[in-house]
MARBA-3410 file (N, C-alpha, C, O; in Angstrom, 1 decimal):
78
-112.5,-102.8,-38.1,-111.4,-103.2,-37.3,-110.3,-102.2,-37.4,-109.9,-101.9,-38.5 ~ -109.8,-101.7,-36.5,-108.6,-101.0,-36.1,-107.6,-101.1,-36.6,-107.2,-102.3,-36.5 ~ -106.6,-100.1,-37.7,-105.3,-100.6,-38.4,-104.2,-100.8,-36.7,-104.5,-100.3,-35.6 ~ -103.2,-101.3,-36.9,-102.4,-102.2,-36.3,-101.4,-101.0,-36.1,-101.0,-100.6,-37.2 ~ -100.9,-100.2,-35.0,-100.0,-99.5,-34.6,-98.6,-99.7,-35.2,-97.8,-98.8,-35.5
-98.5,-101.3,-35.3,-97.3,-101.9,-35.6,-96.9,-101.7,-37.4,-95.8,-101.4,-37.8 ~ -98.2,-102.0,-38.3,-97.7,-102.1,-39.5,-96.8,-100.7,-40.1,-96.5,-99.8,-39.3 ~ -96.6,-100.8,-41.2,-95.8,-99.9,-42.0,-95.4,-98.6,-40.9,-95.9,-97.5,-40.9 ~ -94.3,-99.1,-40.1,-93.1,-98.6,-39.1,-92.1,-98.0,-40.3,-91.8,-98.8,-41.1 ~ -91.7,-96.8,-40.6,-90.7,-96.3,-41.3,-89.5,-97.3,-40.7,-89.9,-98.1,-39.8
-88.3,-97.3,-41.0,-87.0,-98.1,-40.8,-86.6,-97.0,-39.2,-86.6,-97.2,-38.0 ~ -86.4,-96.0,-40.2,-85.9,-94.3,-39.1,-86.7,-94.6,-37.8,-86.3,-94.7,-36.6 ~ -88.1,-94.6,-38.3,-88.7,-94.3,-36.9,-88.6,-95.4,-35.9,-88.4,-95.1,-34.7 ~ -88.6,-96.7,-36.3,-88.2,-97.7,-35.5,-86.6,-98.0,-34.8,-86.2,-98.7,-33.9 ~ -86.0,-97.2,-35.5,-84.7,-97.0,-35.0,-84.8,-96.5,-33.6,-84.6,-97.1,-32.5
-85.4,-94.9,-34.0,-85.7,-94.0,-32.8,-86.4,-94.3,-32.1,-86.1,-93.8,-31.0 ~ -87.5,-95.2,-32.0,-88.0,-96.3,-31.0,-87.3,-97.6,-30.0,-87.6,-98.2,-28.9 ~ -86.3,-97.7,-30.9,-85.3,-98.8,-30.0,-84.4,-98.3,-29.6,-83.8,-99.0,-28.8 ~ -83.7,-96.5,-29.8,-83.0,-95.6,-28.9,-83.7,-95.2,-27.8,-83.3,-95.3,-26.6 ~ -85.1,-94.8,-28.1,-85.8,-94.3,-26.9,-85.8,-95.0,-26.0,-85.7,-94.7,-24.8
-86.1,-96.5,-26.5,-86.0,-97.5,-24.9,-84.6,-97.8,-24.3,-84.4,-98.4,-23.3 ~ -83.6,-97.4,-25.0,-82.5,-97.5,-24.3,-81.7,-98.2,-24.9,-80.5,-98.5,-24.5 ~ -82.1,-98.7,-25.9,-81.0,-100.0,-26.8,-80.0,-99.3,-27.5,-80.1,-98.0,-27.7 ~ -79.0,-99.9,-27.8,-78.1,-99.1,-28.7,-77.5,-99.9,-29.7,-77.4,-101.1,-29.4 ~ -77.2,-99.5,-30.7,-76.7,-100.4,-32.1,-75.4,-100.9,-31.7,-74.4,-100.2,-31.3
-75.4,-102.5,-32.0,-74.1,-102.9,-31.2,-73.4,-103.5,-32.6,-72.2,-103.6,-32.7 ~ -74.2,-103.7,-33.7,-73.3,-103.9,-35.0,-74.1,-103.8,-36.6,-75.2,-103.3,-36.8 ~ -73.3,-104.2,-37.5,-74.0,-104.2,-38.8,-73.5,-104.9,-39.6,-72.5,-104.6,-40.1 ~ -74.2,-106.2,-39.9,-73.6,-107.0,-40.8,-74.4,-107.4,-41.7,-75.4,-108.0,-41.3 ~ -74.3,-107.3,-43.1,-75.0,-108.3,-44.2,-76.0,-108.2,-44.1,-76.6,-109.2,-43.9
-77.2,-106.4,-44.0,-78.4,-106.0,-44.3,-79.1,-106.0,-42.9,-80.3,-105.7,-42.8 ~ -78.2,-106.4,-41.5,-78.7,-106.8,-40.4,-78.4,-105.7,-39.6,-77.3,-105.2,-39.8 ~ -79.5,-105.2,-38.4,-78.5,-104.3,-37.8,-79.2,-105.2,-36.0,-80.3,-105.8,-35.9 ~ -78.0,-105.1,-34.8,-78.3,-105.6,-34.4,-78.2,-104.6,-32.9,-77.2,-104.1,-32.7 ~ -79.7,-104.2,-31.7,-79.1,-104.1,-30.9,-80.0,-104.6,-29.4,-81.0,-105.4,-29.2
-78.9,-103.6,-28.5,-78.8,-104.3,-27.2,-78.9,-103.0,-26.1,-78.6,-101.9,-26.2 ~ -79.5,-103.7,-25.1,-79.2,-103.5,-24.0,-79.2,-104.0,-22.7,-80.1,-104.9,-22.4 ~ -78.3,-103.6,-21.5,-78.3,-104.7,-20.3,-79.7,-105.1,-20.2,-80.6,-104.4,-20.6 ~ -79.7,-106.2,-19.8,-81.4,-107.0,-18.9,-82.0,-107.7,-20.7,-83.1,-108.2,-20.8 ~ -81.5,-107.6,-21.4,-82.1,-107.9,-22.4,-81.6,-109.8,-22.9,-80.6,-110.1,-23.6
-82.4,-110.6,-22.5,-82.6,-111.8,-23.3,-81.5,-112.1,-24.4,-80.6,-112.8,-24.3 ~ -81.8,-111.5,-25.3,-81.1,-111.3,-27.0,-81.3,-110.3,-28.0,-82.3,-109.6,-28.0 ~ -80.1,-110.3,-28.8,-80.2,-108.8,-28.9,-81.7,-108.7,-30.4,-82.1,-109.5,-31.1 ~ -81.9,-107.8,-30.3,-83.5,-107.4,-31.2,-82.6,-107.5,-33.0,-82.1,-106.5,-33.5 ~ -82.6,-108.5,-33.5,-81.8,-108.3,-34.9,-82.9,-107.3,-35.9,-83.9,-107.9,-36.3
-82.8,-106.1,-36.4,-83.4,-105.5,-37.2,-83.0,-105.9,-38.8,-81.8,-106.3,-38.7 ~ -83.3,-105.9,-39.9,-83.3,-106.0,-41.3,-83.3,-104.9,-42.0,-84.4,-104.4,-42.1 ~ -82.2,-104.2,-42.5,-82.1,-103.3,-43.4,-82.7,-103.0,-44.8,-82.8,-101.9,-45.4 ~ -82.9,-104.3,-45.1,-83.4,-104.1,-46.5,-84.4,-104.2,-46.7,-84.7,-104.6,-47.8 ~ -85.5,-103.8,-45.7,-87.0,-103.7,-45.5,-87.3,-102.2,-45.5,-86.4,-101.5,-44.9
-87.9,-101.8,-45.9,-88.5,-100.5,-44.8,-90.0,-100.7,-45.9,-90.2,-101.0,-47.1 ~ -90.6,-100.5,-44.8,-90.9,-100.4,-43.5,-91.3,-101.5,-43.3,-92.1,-102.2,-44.0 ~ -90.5,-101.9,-41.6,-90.5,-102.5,-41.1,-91.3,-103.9,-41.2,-92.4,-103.6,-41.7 ~ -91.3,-104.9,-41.0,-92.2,-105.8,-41.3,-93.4,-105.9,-40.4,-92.8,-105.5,-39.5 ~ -94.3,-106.1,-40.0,-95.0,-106.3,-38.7,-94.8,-107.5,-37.4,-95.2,-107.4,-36.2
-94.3,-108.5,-38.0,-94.0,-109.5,-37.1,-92.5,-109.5,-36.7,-92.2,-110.2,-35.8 ~ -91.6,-108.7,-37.4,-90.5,-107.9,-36.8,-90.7,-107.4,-35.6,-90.5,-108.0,-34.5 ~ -91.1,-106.1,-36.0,-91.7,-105.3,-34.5,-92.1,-106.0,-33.6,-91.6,-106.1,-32.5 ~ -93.4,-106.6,-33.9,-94.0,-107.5,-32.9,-93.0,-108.4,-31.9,-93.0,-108.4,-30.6 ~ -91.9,-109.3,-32.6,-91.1,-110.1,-32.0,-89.8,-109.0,-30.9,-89.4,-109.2,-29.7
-89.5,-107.9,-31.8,-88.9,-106.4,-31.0,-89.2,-106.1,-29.5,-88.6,-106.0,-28.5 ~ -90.7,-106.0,-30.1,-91.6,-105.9,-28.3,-91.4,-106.9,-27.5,-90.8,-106.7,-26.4 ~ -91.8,-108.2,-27.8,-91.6,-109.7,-27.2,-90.4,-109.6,-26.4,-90.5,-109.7,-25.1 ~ -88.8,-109.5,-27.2,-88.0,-109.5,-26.5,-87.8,-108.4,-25.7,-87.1,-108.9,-24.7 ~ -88.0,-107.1,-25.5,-87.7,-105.9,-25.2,-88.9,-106.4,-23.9,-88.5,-106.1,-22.8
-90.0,-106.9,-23.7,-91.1,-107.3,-22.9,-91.5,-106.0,-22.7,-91.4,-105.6,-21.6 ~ -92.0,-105.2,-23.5,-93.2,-103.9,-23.4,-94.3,-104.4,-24.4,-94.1,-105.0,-25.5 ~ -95.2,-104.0,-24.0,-96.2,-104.4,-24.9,-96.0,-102.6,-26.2,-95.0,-101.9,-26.5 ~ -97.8,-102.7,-26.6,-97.8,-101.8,-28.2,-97.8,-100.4,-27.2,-97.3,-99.3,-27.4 ~ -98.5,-100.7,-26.3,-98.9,-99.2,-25.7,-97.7,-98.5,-25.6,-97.7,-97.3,-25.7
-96.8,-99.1,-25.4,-94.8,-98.7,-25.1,-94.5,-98.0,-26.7,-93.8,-97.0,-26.8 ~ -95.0,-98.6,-27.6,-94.6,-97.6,-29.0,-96.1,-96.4,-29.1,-95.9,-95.3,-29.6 ~ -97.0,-96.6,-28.7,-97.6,-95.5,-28.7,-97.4,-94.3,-28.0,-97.7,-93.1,-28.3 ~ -96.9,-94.7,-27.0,-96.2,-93.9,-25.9,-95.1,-93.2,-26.9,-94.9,-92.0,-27.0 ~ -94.5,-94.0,-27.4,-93.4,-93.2,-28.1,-94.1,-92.2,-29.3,-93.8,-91.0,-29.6
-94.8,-93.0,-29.8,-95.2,-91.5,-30.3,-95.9,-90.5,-30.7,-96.0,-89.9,-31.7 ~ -96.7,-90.2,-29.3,-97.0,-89.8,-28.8,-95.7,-88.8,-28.4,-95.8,-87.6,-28.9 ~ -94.9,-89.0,-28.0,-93.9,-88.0,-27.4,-92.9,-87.3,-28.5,-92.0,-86.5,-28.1
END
């Protein structure tokens, strides 16, 4: 079985993944970083005191952002 595109996301690189789609960091509070952008549901809350990333983080990231995995492969890819 295929390792999971999603697991062990550096913090950095998932950053640069939620800039690439256009979100932008709208704050930072108490280990939380939170962002946003127009058309967006709610904002994607990331966790600071993780790295890397958790997998059901990301997963929930994509959910609200509504791109599937192929949208982070895409990213890096580029």
């Amino acid at each position: 079985m295929p390792k999971s595109p999603l697991k062990n996301i550096r913090l950095k690189t998932f950053r640069e993944y939620l800039e690439w789609n256009g979100l932008e960091l709208i704050r930072m509070k108490g280990g939380h970083e939170l962002w946003y952008k127009a058309g967006l549901k709610r904002p994607i809350v990331l966790p600071t005191y993780e790295d890397p990333v958790f997998e059901f983080i990301a997963k929930n990231a994509l959910r609200n952002m509504e791109v599937g995995v192929d949208n982070y492969i895409e990213f890096l890819k580029s």
